[in-house]
Every structure is written in structure tokens, then in C-alpha cells.
C-alpha positions as CSV (number, residue, x, y, z in Angstrom):
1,X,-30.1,-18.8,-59.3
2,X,-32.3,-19.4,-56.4
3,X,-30.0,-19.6,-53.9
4,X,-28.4,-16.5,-54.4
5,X,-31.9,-15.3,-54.2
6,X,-31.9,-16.3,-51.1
7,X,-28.4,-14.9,-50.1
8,X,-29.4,-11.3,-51.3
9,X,-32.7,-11.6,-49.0
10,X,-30.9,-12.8,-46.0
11,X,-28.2,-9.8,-46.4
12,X,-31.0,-7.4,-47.0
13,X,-33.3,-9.0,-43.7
14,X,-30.0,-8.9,-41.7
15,X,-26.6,-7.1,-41.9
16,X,-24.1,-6.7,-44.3
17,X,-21.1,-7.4,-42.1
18,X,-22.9,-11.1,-40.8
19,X,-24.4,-11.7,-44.5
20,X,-20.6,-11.5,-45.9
21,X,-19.2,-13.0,-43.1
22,X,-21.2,-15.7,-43.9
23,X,-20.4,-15.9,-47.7
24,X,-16.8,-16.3,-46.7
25,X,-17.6,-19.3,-44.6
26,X,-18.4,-21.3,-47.3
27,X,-14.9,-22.7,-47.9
28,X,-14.3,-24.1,-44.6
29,X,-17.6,-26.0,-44.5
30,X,-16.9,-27.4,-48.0
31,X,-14.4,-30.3,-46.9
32,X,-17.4,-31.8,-44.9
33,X,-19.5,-31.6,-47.0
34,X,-17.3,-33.2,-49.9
35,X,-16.2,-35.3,-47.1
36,X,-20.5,-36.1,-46.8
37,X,-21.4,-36.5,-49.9
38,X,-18.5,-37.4,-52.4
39,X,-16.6,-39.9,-49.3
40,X,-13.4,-37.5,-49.6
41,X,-11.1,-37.9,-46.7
42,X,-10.0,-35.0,-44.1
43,X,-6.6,-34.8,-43.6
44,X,-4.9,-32.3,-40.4
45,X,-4.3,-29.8,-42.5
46,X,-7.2,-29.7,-43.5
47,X,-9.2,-29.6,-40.1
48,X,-6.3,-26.8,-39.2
49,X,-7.3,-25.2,-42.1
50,X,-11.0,-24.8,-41.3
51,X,-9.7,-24.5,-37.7
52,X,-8.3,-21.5,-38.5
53,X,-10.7,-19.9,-40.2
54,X,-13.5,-20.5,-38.1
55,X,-11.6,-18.9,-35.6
56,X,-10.8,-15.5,-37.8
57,X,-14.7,-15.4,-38.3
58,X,-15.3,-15.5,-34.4
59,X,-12.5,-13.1,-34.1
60,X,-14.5,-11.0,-36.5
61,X,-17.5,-11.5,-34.6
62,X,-16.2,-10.3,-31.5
63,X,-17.4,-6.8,-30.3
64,X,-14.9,-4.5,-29.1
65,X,-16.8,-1.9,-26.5
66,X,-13.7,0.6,-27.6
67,X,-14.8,1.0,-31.2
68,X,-18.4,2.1,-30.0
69,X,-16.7,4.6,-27.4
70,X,-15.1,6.0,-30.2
71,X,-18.2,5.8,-32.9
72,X,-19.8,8.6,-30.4
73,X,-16.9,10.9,-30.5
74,X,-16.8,11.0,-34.5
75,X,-19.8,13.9,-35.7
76,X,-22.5,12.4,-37.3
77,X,-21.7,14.1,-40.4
78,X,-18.4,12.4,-40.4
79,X,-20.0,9.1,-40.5
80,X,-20.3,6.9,-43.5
């Protein structure tokens, strides 16, 4: 319970975009930690895995200058 506490006051202190992008993280880091604490072993595919997902979140990150360009052309009314 608590730490979803803590989740929902993290996404309302922050933004919604970084707070779920953060929520999805969770399964790449949980090979290392079962890796940490229950002595599971990482295979390649594994470390691909997470490879590759870590890289779709900093892909997701990324700003792209065009989609603010184009934010200012759309009315304000338009907006959601």
C-alpha cells in the first residue's frame, strides 16, 4: 500500500508522461534485482531484453523540437 502511495505522489509532484514511464521500467530492473537478492542468473537474452527496453524508454525520452513547432500552430482550444 505504501508504495503506491508514494507512486501516486511522485506522478502528482512530477509528470504524468515520466511518472508512467517510470512504472513501465519496473520489468527490466527486475532481473537484477532477482539476480540481487534471490542469486538468479542473467542470461543474453535477458540483458538484450532489458537492453532493449531501456532503450525504447530513452527513445521515449527524447524531445523532438518538431512536435513543439507544431503544438504552437494547433489553437489553444484544440488542445487537450
Amino acid at each position: 500500500m505504501k508504495p503506491r502511495f508514494c507512486w501516486f505522489k511522485a506522478m502528482k509532484c512530477g509528470s504524468t508522461f515520466l511518472g508512467s514511464l517510470t512504472y513501465f521500467i519496473k520489468p527490466a530492473l527486475s532481473p537484477f534485482f532477482a539476480w540481487l537478492f534471490l542469486g538468479e542468473a542473467i542470461t543474453g537474452r535477458i540483458v538484450l531484453g532489458v537492453a532493449l527496453m531501456l532503450f525504447g524508454a530513452l527513445l521515449s525520452l527524447k524531445k523532438v523540437p518538431a512536435e513543439k513547432e507544431n503544438m504552437k500552430a494547433i489553437p489553444a482550444k484544440v488542445r487537450l
